[in-house]
C-alpha positions as CSV (number, residue, x, y, z in Angstrom):
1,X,110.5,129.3,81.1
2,X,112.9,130.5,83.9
3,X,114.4,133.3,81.7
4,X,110.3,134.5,81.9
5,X,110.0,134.2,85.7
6,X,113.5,136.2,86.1
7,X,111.8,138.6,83.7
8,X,108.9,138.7,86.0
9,X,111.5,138.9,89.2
10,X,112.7,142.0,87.8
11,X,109.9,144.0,86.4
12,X,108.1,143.7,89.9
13,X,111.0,145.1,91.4
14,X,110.9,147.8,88.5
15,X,107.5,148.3,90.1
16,X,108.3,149.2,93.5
17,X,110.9,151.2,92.5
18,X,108.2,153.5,90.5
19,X,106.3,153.6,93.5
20,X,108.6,154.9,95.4
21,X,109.4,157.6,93.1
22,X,107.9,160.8,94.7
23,X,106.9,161.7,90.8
24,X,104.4,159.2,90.2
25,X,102.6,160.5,93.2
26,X,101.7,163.9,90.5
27,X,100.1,161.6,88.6
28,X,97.1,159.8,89.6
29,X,96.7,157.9,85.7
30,X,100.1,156.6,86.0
31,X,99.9,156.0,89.6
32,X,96.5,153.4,89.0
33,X,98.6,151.8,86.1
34,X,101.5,151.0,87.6
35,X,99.9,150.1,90.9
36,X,97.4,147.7,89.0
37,X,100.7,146.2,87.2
38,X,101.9,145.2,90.5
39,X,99.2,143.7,91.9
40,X,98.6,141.6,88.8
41,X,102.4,140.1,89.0
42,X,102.0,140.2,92.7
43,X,101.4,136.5,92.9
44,X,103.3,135.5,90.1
45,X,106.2,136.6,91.9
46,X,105.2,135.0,95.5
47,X,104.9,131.7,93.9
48,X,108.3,132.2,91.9
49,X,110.1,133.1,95.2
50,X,108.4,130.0,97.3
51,X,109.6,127.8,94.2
52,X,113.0,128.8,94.8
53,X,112.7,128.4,98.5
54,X,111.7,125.0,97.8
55,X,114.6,124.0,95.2
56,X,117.6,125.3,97.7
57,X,115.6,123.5,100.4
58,X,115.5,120.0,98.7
59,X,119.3,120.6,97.6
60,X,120.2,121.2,101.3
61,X,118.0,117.9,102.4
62,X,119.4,115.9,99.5
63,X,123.1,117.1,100.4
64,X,122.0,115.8,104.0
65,X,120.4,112.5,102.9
66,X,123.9,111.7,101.3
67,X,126.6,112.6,104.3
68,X,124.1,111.8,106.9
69,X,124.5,108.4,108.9
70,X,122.2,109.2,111.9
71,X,119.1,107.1,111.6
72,X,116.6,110.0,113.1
73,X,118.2,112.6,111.0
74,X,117.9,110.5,108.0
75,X,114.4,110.1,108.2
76,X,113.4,113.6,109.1
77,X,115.2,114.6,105.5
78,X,113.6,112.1,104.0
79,X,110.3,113.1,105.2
80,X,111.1,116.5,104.4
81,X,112.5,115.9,100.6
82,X,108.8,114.3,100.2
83,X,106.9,117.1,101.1
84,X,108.9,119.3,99.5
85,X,109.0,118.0,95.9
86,X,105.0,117.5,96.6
87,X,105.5,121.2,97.0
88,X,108.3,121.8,93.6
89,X,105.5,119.9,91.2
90,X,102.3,121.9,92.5
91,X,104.3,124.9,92.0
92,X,105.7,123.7,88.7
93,X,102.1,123.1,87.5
94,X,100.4,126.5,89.2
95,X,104.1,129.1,87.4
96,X,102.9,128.6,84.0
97,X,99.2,129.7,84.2
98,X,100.6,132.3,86.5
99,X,102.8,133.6,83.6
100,X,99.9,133.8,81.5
101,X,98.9,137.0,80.3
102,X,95.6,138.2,82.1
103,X,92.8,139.3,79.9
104,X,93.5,143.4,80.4
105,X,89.5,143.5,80.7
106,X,88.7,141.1,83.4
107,X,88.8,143.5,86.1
108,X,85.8,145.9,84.7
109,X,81.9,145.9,85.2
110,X,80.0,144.2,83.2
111,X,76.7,145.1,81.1
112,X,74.9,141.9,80.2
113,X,72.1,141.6,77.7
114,X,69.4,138.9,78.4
115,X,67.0,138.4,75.4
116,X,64.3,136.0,74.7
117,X,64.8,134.1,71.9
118,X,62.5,131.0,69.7
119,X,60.3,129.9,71.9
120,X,57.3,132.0,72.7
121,X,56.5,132.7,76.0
122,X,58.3,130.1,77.5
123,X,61.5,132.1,76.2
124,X,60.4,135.2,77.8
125,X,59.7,133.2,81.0
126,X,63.1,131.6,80.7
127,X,64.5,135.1,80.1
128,X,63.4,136.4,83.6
129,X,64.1,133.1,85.7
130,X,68.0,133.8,84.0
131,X,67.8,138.0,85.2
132,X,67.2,136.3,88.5
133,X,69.9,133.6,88.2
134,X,73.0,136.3,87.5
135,X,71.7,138.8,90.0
136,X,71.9,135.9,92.7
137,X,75.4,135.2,91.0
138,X,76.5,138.7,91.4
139,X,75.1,139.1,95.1
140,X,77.1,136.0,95.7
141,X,80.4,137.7,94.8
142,X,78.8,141.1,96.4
143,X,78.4,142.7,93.5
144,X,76.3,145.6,92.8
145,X,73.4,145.0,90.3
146,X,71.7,148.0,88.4
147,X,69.2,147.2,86.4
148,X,69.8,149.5,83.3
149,X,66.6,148.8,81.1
150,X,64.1,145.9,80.9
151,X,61.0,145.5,78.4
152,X,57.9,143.0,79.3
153,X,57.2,139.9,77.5
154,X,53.8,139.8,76.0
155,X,51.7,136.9,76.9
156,X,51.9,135.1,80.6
157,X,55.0,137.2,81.5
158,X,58.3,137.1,81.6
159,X,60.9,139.2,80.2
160,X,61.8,140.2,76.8
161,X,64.8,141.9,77.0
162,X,67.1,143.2,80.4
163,X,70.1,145.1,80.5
164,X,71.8,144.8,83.7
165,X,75.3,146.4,84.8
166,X,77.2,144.6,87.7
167,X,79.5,146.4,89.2
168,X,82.3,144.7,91.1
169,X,86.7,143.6,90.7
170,X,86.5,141.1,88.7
171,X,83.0,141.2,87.6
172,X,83.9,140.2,83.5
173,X,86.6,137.7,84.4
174,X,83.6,135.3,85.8
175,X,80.5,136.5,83.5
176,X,82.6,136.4,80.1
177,X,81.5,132.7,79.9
178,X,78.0,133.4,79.7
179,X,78.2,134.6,76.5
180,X,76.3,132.9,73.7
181,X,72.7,130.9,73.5
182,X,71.2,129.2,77.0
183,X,68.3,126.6,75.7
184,X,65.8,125.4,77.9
185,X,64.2,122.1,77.9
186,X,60.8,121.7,80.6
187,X,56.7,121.5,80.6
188,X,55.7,124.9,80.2
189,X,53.1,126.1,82.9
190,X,50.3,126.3,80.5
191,X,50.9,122.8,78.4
192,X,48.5,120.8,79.5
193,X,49.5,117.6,77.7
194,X,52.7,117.5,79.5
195,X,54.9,117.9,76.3
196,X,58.3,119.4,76.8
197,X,59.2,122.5,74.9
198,X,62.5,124.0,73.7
199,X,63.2,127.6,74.3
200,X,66.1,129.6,73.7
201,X,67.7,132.8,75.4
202,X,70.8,135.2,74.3
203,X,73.5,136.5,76.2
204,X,75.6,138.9,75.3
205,X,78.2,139.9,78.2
206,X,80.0,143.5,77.3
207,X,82.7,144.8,79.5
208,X,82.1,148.5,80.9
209,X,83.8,150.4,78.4
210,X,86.1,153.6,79.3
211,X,86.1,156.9,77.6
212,X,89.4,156.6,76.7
213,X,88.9,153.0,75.0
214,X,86.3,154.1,72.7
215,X,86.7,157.5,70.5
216,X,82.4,158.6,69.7
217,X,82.2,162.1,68.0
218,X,78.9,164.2,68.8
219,X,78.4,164.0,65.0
220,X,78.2,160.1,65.2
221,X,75.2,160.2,67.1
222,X,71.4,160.6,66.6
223,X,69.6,161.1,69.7
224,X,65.9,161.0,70.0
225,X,63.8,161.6,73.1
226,X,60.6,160.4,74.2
227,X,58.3,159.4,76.7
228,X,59.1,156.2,78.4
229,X,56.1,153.6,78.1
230,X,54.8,150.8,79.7
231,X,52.9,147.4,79.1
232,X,49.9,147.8,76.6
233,X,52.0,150.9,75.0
234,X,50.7,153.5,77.4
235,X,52.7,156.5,78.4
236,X,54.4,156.4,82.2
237,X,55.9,159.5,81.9
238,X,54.3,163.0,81.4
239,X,57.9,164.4,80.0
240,X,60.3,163.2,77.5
241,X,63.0,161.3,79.9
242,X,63.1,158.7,77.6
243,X,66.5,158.4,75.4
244,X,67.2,156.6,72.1
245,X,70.8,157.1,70.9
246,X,71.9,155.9,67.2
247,X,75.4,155.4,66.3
248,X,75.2,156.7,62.5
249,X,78.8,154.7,61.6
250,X,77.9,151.3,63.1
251,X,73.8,151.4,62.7
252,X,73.9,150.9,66.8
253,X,71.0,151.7,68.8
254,X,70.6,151.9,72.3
255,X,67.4,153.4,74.5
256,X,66.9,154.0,78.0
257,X,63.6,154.8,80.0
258,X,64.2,153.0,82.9
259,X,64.8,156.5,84.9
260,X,62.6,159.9,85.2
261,X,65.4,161.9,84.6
262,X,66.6,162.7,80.5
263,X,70.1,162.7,81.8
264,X,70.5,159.7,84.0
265,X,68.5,157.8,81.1
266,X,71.4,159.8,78.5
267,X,74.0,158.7,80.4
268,X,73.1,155.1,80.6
269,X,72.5,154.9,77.0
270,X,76.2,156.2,76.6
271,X,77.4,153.7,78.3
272,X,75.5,150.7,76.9
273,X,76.4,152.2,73.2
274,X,80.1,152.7,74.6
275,X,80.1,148.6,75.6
276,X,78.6,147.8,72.5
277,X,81.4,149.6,70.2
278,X,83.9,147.9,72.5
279,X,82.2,144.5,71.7
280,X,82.1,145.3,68.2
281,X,86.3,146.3,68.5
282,X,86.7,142.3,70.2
283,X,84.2,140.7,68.1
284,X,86.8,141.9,65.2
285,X,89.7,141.0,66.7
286,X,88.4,137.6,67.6
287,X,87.1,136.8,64.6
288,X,91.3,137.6,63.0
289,X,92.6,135.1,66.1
290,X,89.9,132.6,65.2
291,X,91.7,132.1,61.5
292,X,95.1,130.7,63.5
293,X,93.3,129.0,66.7
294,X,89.7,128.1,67.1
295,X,88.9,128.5,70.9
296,X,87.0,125.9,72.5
297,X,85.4,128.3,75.1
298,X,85.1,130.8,72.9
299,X,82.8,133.8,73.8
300,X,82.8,135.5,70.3
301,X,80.0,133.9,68.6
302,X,76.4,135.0,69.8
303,X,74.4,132.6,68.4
304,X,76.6,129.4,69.3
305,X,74.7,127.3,71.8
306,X,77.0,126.8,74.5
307,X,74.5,125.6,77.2
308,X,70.7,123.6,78.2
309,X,68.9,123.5,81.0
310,X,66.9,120.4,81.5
311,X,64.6,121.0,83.7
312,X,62.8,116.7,83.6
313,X,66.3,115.7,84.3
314,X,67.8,118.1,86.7
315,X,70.5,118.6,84.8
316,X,72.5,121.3,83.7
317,X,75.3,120.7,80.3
318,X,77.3,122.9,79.1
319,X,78.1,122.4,75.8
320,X,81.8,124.0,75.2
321,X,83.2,121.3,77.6
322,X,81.0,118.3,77.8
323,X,80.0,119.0,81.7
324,X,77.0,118.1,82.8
325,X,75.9,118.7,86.4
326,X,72.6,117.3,88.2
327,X,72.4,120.6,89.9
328,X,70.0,122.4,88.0
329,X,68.1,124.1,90.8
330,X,71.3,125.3,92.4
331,X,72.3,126.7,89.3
332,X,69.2,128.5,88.7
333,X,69.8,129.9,92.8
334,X,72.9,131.7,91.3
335,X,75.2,129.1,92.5
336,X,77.1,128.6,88.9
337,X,80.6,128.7,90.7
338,X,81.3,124.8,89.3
339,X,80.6,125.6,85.8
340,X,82.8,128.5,85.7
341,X,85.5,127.1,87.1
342,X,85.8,124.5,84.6
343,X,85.0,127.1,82.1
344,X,88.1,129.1,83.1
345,X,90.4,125.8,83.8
346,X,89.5,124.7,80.5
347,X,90.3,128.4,79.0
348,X,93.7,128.0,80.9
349,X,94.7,124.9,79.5
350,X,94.2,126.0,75.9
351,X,96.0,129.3,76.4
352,X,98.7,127.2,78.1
353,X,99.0,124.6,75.0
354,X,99.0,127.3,72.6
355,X,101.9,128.9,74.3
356,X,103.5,125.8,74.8
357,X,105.1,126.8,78.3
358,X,106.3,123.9,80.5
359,X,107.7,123.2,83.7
360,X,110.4,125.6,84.9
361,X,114.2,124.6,83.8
């Protein structure tokens, strides 16, 4: 492990030695890259210089404790040597997550798809009380939410299907989790013999995908337009401004009316059906890395059930980890920060026992 930190040591300065390159400063691509580089490693490197702080401090306290007869002194390096190798073994624990690869994704917006699934109208129901859960997750990290199309549920409500993007650093390194099924368990509204119901909602979570990550030919697509509609199937619109855009290789479809204007409702399909082919890329590539290691928070497969809601109880499980939390109602007030975090400790530990790092030597 120390021959990876020195690598570390030395790229970073590699780093600020680009930056200071008058060239880079002609190129704005290359500039972003390699200043996005540095502040990944950034902490990686603070934590490796404190941890060598710390291991020439004990060395000099330990080299004291030995030759030292004063009695004051003595204990003053004692003291010292215990908060310092308090100090070395939080370090030695934090330096190999730190060395960990981060996903190269993490950092983009994020268009999540919230669809109700079995379960009738309490599904739909369900579907809209989650819309409202993520934006109050996103407003928490103060992250933009643009709602990017949304379709009624028939019946007493709800939603059927909402496509949000929320825009923020970071935005997919916390929402990637959600992926996967959300079941609810509660009395509906309307059951009047007090009988609790199952229902089911989908998440899919897509990072924002560039137009350098995906390659779509003009010929590729099918693009329809139409006038947007509303509930009962009525026309909202007197012009076409709505947009349905098929990808002809992959059978993808994507539609937007949420806007009056053709373009703005063009350009939002784009980037939906631009997620989506992304996805598809992952999904792929997941699906060759689940063959060697099957991930325990895995967020490849869509119709795993990876959480429930139970509402009777108060309680809050999700299924990936075996945590359950009695905080149900803060949960559904966006406040999913403790499920997350064990989410993302529990993604670290894997990735950690699968590279089999350890302790610096």
């Amino acid at each position: 492990m120390r021959d990876a930190l020195e690598k570390a040591k030395a790229r970073f300065a590699e780093l600020n030695r680009l930056l200071e390159d008058p060239a880079i400063h002609t190129n704005p691509g290359e500039m972003r890259r390699v200043s996005k580089e540095r502040s990944d490693l950034l902490k990686l490197v603070n934590a490796i210089r404190r941890y060598d702080e710390v291991l020439k401090q004990l060395e000099d306290n330990e080299g004291l404790l030995r030759g030292e007869t004063d009695a004051e002194l003595l204990a003053m390096a004692k003291a010292e040597v215990e908060t310092l190798s308090a100090e070395r073994a939080r370090l030695e624990e934090e330096l190999p997550r730190l060395l960990l690869p981060p996903d190269p994704l993490d950092h983009r917006n994020v268009i999540l798809e919230i669809r109700a699934g079995v379960g009738g109208d309490e599904a739909g129901l369900f579907a809209g009380e989650m819309q409202r859960m993520y934006t109050k997750y996103a407003e928490r990290h103060g992250w933009k939410v643009e709602l990017m199309e949304i379709s009624a549920a028939s019946g007493v409500g709800g939603v059927k299907e909402a496509i949000l993007m929320i825009v923020g650093e970071g935005a997919y390194s916390r929402f990637k989790y959600e992926s996967g099924v959300h079941r609810v368990q509660r009395v509906p509204a309307t059951e009047a013999s007090g009988r609790i119901h199952t229902s089911a909602v989908t998440v899919a979570v897509l990072p924002e995908a560039e137009e350098i990550d995906v390659e779509i030919k003009t010929s590729d697509l099918l693009i329809d337009v139409f006038r947007a509609g509303g509930p009962g199937g009525q026309s909202v619109n007197t012009a076409d401004s709505a947009v349905r855009i098929r990808h002809i290789p992959t059978g993808v479809v994507v539609q937007c009316q949420d806007e009056r204007s053709q373009l703005k409702n063009k350009n939002k399909a784009m980037k939906v059906l631009r997620a989506r082919l992304l996805d598809l890329e992952r999904q792929e590539a997941d699906r060759k890395l689940a063959a060697a290691r099957k991930s325990q928070v895995s967020t490849g497969d869509r119709s795993a059930k990876i959480r429930t809601y139970n509402f009777p109880q108060g309680r809050v499980t999700d299924h990936r980890i075996g945590l359950t939390l009695y905080r149900l109602q803060d949960a559904m007030e966006g406040d999913l920060e403790d499920l997350i975090d064990a989410l993302f400790a529990a993604e670290q530990a894997e990735r950690l026992a699968a590279s089999g790092a350890g302790a610096p030597a």
